[in-house]
C-alpha positions, 0 to 999 in steps of 0.5 A, spaced: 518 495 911 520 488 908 518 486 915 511 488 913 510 484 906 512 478 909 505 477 914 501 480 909 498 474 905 500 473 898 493 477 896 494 482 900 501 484 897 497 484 890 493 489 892 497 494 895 502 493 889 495 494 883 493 500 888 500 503 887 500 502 880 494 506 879 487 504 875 491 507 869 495 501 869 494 494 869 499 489 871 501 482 866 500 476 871 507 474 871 510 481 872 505 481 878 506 475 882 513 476 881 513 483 884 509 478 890 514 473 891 520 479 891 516 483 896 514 477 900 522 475 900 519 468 899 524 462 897 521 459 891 524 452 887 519 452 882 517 459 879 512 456 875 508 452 881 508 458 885 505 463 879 500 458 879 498 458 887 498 465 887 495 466 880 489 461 883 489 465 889 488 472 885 484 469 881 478 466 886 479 473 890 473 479 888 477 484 889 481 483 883 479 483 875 482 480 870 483 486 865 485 483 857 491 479 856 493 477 862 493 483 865 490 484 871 486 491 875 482 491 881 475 490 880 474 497 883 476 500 877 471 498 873 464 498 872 460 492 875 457 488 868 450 488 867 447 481 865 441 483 859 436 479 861 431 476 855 425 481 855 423 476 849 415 472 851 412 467 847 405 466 847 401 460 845 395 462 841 389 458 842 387 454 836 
């Protein structure tokens, strides 16, 4: 299975673990992008660049959803938003 984890791409692995961990639980970013680089037996020197390079990359993937304090879901767990449009006219009235 490790073998698995390691030609899958860094998003990839993100989304399997999101999807184990079901809609009732969203993940805090780091403990996500820890779990990632765990699964992916990926050597990391510096931590800190690579949340950044994965978070980057979740962060630009539709698939995922920032939730609330630093806690990401997947965006097929919520509702699209909807965008109120203003329904407020002006009129000139002639003099």
């Amino acid at each position: 299975m490790a073998d698995d984890f390691k030609s899958m791409s860094e998003v990839d692995i993100a989304y399997q673990i999101l999807s184990a961990a079901g809609k009732d639980n969203p993940i805090y970013f780091k403990t996500l992008i820890r779990e990632v680089i765990r699964k992916k037996n990926k050597t990391v020197q510096n931590e800190a660049m690579a949340i950044s390079e994965i978070y980057t990359l979740i962060n630009m993937d539709s698939r995922f959803q920032h939730v609330k304090d630093g806690k990401w879901g997947l965006s097929d767990w919520y509702p699209p938003e909807t965008k109120r449009r203003s329904t407020t006219r002006t009129t000139k009235l002639s003099s």
